[in-house]
C-alpha positions in Angstrom: -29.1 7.1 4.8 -26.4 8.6 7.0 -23.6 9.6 4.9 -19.6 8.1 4.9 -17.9 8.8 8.0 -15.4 11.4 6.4 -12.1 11.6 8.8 -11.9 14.9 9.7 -8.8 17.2 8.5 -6.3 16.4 11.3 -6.6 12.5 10.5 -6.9 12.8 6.9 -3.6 14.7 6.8 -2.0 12.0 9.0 -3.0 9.1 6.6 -1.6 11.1 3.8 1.9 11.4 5.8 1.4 7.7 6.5 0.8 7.1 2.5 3.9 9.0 1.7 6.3 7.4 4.4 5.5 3.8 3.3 5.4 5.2 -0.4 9.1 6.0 0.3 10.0 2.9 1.7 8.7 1.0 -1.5 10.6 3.0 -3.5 14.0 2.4 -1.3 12.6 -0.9 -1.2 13.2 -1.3 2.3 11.3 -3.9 4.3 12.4 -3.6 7.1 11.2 0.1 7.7 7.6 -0.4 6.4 7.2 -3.6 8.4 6.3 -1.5 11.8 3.6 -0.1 9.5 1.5 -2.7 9.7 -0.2 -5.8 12.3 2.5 -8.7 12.2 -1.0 -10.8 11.6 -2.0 -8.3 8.5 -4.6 -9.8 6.0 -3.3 -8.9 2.6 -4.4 -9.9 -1.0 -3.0 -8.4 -4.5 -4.2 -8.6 -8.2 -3.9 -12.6 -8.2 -3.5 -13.2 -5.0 -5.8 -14.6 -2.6 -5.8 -13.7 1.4 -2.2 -14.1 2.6 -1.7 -14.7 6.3 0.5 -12.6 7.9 3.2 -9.7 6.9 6.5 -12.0 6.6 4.5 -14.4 4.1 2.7 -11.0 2.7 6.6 -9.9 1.8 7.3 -13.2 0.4 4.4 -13.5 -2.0 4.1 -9.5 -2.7 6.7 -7.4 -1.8 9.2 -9.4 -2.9 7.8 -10.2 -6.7 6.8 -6.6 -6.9 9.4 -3.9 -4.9 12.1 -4.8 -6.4 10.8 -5.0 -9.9 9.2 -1.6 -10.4 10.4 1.8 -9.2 8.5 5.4 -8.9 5.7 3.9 -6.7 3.3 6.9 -5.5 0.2 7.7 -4.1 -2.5 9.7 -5.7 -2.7 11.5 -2.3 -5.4 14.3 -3.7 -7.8 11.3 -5.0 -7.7 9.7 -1.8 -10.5 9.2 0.3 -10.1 8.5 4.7 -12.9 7.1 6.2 -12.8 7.1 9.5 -15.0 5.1 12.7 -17.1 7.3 14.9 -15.1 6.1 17.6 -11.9 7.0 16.3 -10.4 3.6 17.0 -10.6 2.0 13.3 -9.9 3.9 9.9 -10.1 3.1 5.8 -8.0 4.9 3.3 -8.7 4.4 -0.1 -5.7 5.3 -2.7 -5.1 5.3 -6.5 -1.3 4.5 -7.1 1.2 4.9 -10.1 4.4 3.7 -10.2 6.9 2.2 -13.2 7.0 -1.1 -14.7 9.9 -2.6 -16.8 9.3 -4.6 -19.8 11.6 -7.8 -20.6 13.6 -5.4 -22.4 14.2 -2.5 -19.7 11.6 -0.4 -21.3 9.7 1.2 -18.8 5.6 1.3 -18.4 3.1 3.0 -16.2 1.9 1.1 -13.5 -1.0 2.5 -11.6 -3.3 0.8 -9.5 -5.3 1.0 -6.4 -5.4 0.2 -2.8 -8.1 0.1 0.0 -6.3 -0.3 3.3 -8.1 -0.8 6.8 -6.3 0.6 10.3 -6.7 -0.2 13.9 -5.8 2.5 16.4 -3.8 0.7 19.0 -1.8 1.9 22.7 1.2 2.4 19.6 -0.4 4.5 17.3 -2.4 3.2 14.2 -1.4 -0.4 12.6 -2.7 -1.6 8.9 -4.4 -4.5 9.4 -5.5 -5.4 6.0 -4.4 -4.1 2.5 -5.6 -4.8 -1.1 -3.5 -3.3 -3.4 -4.8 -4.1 -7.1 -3.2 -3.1 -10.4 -5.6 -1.3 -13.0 -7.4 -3.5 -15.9 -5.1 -3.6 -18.3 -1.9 -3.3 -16.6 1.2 -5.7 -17.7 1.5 -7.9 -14.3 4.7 -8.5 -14.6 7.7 -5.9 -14.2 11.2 -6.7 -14.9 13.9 -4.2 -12.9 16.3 -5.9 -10.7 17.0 -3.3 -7.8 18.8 -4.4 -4.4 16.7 -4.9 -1.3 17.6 -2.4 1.3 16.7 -4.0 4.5 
């Protein structure tokens, strides 16, 4: 058995920059800079969620119940894993996550989870065209802060 197509050094480190911009724009909390990020017609699903259409009902149904709510949101950047198509034209990164949660009575929580997220190399660079992000077993679902959407 052939083994997993490793992305070399050059894209791995480009995925990890990618990671940490649209890390930063959770934790700003601003939409409308991550939204380039990804396909208009991303697939997305969550922890309870099933396959959500499309990145303006993705925001809706996700970013909106869970951006605002938390704060510290980070990737695990030296537990992640970039898979990469011999081709170079279609990539996988797979990332532990941590960020805070707030309980009922502002008392904060650690969040972590995971995400696998699939990228198409397009004539504009690389688009995500699927994420699952997942909170770990165990994790309170629901997270309480109140912080202003940026964009």
């Amino acid at each position: 058995m052939d083994a997993l197509p490793i992305a070399n050094a050059e894209l791995t480190q480009f995925f990890h920059r990618w990671l940490e911009t649209f890390a930063g724009y959770v934790r700003e909390v601003d939409y409308a800079s991550a939204k380039p990020l990804f396909h208009p017609d991303v697939l997305a699903f969550g922890t309870h969620n099933d396959v959500i259409p499309g990145l303006d009902k993705w925001i809706a149904t996700q970013w909106d119940k869970v951006w605002p709510r938390t704060s510290d949101f980070r990737f695990v950047l030296e537990q992640t894993a970039v898979l990469a198509s011999p081709d170079g034209r279609m990539a996988t990164v797979i990332a532990p996550w941590t960020s805070t949660g707030y309980h009922p009575d502002g008392k904060p929580f650690p969040r972590p989870g995971r995400a696998t997220m699939v990228f198409s190399r397009t004539a504009d660079g690389w688009l995500c065209m699927h994420s699952h992000m997942s909170l770990n077993r165990g994790v309170p679902q629901e997270s309480h802060a109140n912080r202003p959407v940026k964009a």
